[in-house]
C-alpha positions as CSV (number, residue, x, y, z in Angstrom):
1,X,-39.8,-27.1,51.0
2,X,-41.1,-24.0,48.8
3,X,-39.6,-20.6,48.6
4,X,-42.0,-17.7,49.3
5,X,-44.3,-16.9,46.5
6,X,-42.1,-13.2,46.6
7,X,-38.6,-14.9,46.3
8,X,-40.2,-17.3,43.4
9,X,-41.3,-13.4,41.9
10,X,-38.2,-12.3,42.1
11,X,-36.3,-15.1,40.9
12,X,-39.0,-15.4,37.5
13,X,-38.3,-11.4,37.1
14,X,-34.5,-11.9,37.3
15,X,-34.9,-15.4,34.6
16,X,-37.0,-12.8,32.2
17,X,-34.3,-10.0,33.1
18,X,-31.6,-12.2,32.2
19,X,-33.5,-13.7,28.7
20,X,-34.3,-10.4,27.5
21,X,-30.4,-9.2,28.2
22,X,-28.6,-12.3,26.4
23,X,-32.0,-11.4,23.5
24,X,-30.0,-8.0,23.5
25,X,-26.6,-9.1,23.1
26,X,-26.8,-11.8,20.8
27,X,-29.1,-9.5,18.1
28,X,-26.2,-7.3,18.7
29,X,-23.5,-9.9,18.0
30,X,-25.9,-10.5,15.1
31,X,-25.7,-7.3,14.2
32,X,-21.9,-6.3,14.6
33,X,-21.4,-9.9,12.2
34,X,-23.3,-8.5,9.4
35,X,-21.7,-5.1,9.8
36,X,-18.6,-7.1,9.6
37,X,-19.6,-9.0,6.3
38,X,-20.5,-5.9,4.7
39,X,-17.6,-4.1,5.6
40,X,-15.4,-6.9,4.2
41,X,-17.3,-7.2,0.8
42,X,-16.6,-3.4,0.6
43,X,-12.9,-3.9,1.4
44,X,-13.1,-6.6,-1.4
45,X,-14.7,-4.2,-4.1
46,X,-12.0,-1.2,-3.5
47,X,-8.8,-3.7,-3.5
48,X,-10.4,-4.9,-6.9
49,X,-11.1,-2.0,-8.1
50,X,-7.4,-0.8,-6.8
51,X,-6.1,-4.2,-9.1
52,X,-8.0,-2.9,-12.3
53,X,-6.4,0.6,-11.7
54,X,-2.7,-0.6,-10.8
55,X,-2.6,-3.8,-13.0
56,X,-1.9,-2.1,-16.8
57,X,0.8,0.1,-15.1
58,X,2.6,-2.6,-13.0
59,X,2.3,-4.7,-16.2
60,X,4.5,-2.2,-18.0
61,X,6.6,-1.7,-15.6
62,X,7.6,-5.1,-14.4
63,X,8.1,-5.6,-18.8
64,X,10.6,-2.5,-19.0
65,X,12.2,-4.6,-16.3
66,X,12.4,-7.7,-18.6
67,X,14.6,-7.7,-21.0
68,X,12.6,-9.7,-23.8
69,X,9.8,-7.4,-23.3
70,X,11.6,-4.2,-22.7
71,X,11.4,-2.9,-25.8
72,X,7.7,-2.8,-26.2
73,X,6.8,-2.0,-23.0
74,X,9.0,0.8,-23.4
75,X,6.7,2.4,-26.4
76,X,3.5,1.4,-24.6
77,X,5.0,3.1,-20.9
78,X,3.9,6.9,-21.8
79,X,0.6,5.7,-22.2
80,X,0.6,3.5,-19.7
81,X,1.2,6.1,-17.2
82,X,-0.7,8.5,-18.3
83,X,-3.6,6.6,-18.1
84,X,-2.7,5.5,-14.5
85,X,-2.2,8.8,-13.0
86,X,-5.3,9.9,-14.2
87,X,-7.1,7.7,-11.7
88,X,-4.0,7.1,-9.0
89,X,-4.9,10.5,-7.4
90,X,-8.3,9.4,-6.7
91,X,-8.1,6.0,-5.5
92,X,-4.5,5.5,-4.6
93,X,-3.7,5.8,-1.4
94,X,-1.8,8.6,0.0
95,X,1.5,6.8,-0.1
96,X,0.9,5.3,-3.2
97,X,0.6,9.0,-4.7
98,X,3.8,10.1,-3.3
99,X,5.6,7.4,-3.9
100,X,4.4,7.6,-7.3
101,X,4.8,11.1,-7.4
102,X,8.7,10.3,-6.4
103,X,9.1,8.1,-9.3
104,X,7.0,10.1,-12.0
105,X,9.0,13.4,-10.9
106,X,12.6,11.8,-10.6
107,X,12.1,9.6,-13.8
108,X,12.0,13.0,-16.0
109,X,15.1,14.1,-14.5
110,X,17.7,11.3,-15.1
111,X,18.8,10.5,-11.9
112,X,21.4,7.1,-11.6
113,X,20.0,4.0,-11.9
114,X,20.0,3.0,-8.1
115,X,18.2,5.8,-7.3
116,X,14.8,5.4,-9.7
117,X,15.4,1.6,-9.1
118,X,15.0,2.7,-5.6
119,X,12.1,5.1,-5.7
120,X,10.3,2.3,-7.7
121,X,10.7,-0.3,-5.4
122,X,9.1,2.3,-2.7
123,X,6.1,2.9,-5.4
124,X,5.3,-1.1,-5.5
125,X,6.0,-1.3,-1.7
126,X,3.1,1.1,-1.9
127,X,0.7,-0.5,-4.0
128,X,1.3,-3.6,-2.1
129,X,0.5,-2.0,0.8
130,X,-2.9,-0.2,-0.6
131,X,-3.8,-3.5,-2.0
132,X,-3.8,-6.4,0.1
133,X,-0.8,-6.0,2.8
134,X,-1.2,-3.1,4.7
135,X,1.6,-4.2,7.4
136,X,3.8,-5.8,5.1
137,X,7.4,-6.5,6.2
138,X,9.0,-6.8,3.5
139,X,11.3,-4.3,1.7
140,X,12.7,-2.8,-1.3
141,X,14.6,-6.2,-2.0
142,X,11.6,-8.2,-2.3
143,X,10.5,-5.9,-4.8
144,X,13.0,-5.6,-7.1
145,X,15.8,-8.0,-6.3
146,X,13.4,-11.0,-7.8
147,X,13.8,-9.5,-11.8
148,X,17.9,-8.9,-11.0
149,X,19.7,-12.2,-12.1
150,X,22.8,-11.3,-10.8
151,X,22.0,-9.6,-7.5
152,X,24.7,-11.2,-5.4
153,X,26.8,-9.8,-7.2
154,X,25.7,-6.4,-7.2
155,X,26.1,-5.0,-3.5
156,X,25.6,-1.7,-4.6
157,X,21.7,-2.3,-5.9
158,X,21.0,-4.2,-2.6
159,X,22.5,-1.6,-0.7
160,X,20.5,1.7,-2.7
161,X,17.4,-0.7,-1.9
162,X,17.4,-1.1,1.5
163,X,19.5,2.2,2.8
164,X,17.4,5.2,3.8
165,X,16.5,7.3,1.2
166,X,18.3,10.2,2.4
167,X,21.6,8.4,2.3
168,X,21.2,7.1,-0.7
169,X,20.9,10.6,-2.7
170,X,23.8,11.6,-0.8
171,X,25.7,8.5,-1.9
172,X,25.0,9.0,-5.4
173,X,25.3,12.6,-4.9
174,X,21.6,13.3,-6.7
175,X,19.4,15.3,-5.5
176,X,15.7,15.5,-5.5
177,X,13.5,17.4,-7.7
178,X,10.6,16.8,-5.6
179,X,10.1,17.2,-1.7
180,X,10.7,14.2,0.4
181,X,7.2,13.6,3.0
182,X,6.1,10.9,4.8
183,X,3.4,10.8,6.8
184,X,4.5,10.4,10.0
185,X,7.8,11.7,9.3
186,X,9.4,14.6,9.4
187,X,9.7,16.9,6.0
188,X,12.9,17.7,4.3
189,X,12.7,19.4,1.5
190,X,15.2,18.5,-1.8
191,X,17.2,21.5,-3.7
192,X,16.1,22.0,-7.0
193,X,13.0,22.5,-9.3
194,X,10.0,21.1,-8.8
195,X,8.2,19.5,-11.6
């Protein structure tokens, strides 16, 4: 039995329809893939470019943090971080500039030891972040704790890492010289002089 010459029409019209639509779609696939390539090779260019910027600074100061190399890393840190926060601004990400900002600020103003250990290890939460690990899960312990021998036995520092920041500066009864903003957060703003 054959199908009326219209219904065979139809059904050839619907077949070509049909070819030129999955044509479409898979140039668009095609096209969304390579969009995707490029996009990723971009990605890959900034995060290195982000290393070569961050790497001479985290250098120097994962060395102050080691006691065999503290002592040059300590004459080599002014120019270390000059040189970084030259270029930080433009290609850091916001939250690595004011985390940095935190640490540069706070660093010229003394403040106890758990509290600059802290803002560092919310500056290379940062970077990690900006670099390779945008939803990281980790927290200030993972950044520091790993250069402290002797960190089970100092409650304090795992507490100062790990507390919210505002409780911390209470604890150690220090307070900022910078304002405290996240984005996302709401803004509270520290007594004293900004630097």
């Amino acid at each position: 039995m054959t199908l009326p010459l219209w219904l065979q029409v139809a059904s050839l019209l619907v077949t070509v329809a049909l070819a030129v639509s999955a044509g479409r779609s898979a140039r668009k696939a095609q096209a969304a893939e390579h969009e995707a390539a490029r996009l990723r090779a971009l990605e890959e260019r900034v995060a290195e470019r982000k290393y070569a910027l961050y790497q001479p600074f985290l250098k120097s100061l994962g060395d102050t943090l080691t006691p065999s190399r503290k002592e040059q890393a300590v004459k080599g840190q002014e120019d270390a971080m000059a040189d970084f926060q030259s270029f930080v601004t433009v290609w850091g990400s916001d939250e690595v500039v004011e985390k940095f900002y935190r640490f540069r600020v706070a660093s010229a103003a003394s403040p106890p030891s758990l509290v600059i250990m802290r803002l560092m290890s919310d500056f290379l939460l940062a970077v990690r972040r900006d670099i390779a690990w945008p939803s990281t899960e980790l927290d200030g312990m993972h950044m520091i704790a790993m250069r402290i021998n002797d960190i089970d036995e100092q409650p304090d520092m795992q507490r100062a890492l790990t507390m919210p920041l505002d409780e911390l500066f209470a604890w150690q009864e220090w307070t900022p010289n910078f304002e405290i903003r996240n984005i996302g957060e709401p803004t509270a703003k520290g007594r004293g002089s900004r630097a």
